[in-house]
LUMLO-6223 format. One record per atom (N, C-alpha, C): residue number from 1; residue in three letters; atom name; x, z, y. Coordinates in steps of 0.05 Angstrom, whole numbers, plus 32768, in hexadecimal, padded with zeros to 4 digits. Layout:
# residues N
[NUM ALA CA [X Z Y]];
...
# end
This chain:
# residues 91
[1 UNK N [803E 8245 80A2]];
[1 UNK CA [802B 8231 809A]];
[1 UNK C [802E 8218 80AB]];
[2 UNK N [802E 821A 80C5]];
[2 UNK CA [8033 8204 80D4]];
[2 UNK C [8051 81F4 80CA]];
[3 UNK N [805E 81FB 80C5]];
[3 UNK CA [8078 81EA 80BE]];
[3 UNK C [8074 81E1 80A4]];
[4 UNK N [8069 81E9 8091]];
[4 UNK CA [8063 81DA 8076]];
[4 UNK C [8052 81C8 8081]];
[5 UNK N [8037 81CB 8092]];
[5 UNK CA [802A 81AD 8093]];
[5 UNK C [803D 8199 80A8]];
[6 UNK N [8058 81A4 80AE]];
[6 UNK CA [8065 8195 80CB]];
[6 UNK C [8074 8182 80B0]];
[7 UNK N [807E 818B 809E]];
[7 UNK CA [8089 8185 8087]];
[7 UNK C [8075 8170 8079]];
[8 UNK N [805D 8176 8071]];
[8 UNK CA [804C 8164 8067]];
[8 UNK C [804C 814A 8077]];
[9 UNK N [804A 8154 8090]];
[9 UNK CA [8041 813A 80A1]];
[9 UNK C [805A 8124 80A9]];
[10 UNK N [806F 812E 80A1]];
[10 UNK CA [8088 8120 809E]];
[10 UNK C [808E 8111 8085]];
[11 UNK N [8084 8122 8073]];
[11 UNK CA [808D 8114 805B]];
[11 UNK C [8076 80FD 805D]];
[12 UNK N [8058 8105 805D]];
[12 UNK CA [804A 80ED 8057]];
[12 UNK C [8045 80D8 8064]];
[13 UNK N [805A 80DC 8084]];
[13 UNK CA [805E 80C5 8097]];
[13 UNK C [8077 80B4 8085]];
[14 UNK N [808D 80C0 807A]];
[14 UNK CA [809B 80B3 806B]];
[14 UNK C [808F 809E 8053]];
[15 UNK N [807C 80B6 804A]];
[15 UNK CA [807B 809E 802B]];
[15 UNK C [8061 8088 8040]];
[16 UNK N [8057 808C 8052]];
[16 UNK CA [8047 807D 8058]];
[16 UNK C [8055 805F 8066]];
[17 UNK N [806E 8066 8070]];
[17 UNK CA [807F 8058 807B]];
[17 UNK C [808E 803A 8063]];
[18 UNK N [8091 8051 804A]];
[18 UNK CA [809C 8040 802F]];
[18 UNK C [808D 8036 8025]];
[19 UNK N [8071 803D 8025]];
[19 UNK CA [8059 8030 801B]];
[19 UNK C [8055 8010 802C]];
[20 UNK N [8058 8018 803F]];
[20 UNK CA [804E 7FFA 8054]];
[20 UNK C [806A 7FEC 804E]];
[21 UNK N [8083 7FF0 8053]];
[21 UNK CA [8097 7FDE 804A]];
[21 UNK C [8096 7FD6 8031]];
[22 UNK N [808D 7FE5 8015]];
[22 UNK CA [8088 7FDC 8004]];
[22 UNK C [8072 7FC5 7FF3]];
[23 UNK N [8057 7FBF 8008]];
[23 UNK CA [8044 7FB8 800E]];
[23 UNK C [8059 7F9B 8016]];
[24 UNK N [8066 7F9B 802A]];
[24 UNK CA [8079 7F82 8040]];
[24 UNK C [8086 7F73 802F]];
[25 UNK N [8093 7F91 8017]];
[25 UNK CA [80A5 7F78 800A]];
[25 UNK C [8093 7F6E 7FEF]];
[26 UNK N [8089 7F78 7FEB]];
[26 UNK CA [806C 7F6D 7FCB]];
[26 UNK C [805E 7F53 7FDF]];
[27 UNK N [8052 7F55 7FF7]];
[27 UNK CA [804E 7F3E 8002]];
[27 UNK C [805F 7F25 8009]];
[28 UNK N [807C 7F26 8018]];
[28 UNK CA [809A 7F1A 8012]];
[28 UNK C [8094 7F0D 7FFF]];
[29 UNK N [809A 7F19 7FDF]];
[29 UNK CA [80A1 7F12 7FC5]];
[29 UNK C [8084 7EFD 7FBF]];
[30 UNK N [8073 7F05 7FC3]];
[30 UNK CA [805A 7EF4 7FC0]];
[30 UNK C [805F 7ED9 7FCB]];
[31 UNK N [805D 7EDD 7FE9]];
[31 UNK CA [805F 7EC5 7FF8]];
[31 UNK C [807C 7EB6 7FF0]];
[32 UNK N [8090 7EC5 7FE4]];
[32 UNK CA [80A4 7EB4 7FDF]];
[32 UNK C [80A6 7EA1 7FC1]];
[33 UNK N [8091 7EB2 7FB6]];
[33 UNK CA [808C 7E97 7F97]];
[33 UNK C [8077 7E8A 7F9E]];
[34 UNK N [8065 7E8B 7FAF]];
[34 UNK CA [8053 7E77 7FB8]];
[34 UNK C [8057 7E62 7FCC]];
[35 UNK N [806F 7E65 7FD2]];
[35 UNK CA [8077 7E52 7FEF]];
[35 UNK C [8072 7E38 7FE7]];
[36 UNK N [8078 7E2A 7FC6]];
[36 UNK CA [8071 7E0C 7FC2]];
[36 UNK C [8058 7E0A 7FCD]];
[37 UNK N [804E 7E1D 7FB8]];
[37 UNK CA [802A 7E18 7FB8]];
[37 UNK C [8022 7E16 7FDA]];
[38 UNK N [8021 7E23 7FE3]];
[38 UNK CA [8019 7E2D 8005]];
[38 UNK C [8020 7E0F 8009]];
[39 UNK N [8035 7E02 8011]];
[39 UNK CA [803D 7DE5 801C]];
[39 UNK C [8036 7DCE 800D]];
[40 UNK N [8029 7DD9 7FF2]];
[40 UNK CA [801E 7DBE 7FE4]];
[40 UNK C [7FFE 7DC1 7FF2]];
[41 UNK N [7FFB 7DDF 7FEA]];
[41 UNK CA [7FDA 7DD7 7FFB]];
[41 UNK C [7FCF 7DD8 801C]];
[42 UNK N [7FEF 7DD8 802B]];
[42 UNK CA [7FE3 7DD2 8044]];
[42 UNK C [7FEA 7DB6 8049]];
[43 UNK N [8000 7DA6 8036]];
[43 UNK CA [8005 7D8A 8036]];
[43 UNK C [7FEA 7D78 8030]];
[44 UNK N [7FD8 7D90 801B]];
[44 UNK CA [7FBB 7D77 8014]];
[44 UNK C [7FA5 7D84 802B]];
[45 UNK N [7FAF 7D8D 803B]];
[45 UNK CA [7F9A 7D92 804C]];
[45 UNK C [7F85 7DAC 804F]];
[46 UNK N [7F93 7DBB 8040]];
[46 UNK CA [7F8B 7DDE 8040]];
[46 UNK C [7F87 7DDF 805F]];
[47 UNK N [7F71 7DF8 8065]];
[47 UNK CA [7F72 7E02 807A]];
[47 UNK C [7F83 7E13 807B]];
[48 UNK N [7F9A 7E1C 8097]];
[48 UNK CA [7FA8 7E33 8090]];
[48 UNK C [7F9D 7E51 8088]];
[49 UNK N [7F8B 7E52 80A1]];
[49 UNK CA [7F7C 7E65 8099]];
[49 UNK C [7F6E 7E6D 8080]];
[50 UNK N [7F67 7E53 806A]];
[50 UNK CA [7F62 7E5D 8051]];
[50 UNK C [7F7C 7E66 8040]];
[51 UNK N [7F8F 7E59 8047]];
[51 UNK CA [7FA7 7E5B 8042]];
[51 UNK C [7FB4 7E77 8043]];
[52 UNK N [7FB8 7E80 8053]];
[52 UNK CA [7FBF 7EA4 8060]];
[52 UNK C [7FAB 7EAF 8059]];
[53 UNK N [7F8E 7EAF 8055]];
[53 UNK CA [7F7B 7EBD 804A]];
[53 UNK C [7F89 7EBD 8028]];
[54 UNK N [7F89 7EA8 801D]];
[54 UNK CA [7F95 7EAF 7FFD]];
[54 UNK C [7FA3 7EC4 7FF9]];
[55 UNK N [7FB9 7EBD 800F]];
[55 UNK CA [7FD5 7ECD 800C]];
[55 UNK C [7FC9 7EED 8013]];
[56 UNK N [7FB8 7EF0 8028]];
[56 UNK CA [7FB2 7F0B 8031]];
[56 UNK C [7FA2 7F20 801A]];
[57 UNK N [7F8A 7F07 800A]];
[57 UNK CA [7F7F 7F13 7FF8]];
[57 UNK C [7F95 7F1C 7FDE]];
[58 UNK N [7FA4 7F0E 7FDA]];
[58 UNK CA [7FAF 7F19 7FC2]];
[58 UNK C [7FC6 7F35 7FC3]];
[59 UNK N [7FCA 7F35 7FE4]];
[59 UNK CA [7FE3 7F4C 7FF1]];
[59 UNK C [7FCD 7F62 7FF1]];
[60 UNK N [7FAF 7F5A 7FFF]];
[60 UNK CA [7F9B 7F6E 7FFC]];
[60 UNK C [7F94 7F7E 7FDE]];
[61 UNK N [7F92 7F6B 7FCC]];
[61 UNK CA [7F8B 7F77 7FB3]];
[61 UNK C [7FA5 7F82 7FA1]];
[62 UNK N [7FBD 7F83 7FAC]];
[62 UNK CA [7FD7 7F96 7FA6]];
[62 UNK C [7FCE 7FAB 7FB2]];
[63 UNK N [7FCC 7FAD 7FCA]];
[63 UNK CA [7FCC 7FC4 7FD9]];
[63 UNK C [7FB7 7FD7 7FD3]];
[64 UNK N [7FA2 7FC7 7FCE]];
[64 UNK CA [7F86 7FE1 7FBD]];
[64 UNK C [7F8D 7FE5 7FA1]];
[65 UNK N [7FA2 7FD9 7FA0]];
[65 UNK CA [7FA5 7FE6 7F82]];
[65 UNK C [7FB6 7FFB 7F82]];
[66 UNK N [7FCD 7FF7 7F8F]];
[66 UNK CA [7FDE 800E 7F95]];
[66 UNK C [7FCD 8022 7FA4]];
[67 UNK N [7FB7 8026 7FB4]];
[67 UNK CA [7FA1 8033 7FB5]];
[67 UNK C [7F99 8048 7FA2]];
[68 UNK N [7F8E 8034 7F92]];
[68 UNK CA [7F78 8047 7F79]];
[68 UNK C [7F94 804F 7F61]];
[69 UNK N [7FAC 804E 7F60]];
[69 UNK CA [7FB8 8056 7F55]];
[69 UNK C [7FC3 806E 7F61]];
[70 UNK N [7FD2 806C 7F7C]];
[70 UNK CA [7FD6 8087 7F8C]];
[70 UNK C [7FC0 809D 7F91]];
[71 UNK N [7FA8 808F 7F8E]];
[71 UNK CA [7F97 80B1 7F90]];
[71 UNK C [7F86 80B4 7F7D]];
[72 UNK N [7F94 80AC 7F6A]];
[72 UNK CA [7F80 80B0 7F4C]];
[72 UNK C [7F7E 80D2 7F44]];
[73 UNK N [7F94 80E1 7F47]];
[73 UNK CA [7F91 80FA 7F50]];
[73 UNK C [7F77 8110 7F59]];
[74 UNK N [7F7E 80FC 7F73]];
[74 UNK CA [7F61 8103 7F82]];
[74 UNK C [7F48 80FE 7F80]];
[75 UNK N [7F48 80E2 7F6F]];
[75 UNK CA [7F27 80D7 7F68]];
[75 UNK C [7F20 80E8 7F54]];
[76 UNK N [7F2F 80F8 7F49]];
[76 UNK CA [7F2E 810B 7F28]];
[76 UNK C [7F30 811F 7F30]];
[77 UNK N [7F31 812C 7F44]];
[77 UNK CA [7F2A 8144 7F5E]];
[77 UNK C [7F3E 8156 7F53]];
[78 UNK N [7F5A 8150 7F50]];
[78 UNK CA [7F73 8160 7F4E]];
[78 UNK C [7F82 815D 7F6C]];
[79 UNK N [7F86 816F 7F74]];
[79 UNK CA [7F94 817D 7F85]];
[79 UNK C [7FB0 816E 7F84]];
[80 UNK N [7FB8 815C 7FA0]];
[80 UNK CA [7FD6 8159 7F9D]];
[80 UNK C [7FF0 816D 7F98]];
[81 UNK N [8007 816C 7F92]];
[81 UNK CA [8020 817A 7F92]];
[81 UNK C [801B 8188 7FAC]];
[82 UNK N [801B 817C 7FC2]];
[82 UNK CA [8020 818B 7FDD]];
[82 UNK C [8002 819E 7FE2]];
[83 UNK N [7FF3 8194 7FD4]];
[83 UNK CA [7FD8 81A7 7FE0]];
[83 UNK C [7FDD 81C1 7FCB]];
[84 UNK N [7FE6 81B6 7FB4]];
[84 UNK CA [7FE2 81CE 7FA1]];
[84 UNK C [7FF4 81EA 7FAE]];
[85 UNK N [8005 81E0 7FB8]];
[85 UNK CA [8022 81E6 7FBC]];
[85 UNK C [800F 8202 7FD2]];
[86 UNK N [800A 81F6 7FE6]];
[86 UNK CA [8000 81FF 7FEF]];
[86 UNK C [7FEA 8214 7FF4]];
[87 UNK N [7FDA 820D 7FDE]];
[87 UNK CA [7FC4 8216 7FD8]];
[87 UNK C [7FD0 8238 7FD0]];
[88 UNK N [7FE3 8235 7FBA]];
[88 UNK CA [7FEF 824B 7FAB]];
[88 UNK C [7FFD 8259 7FC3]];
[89 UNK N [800F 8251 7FD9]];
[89 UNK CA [801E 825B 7FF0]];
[89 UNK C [800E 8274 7FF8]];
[90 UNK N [7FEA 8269 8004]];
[90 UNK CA [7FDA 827C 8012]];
[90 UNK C [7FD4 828A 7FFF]];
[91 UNK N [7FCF 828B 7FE4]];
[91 UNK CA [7FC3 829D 7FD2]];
[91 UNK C [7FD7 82B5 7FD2]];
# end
């Protein structure tokens, strides 16, 4: 039992690892089609800080989406692959 959760806790350090780089580059790609915009509105006098707040809010509202899509599972009280897996192991 201990080595299947040593196993869990590896894998979901992995996808948690691909998750945040994937998060880096969806933010990247963002900030890289908005770069005019960003220098047109700190050229008219944007605050930066409102400026990086834009950018944060819209990387924020990716990331709760990829949220409520990864544990939709769970909001619908189904048991993941690895719990089920498990579940059946002890039975």
């Amino acid at each position: 039992m201990a080595f299947a959760m040593t196993v869990i806790i590896i894998a979901a350090s992995v996808a948690l690892m691909l998750g945040v780089i994937g998060i880096y580059g969806v933010m990247s790609y963002i900030v890289s089609q908005r770069t005019g915009e960003i220098g047109v509105r700190l050229a008219l006098g944007a605050d930066s800080g409102h400026v990086a707040g834009m950018i944060v809010r819209q990387g924020g509202l990716v990331a709760i989406g990829g949220v409520i899509v990864g544990s939709r599972p769970r909001i619908r009280g189904q048991p993941t692959h690895c719990v089920a897996a498990l579940r059946r192991q002890r039975s």
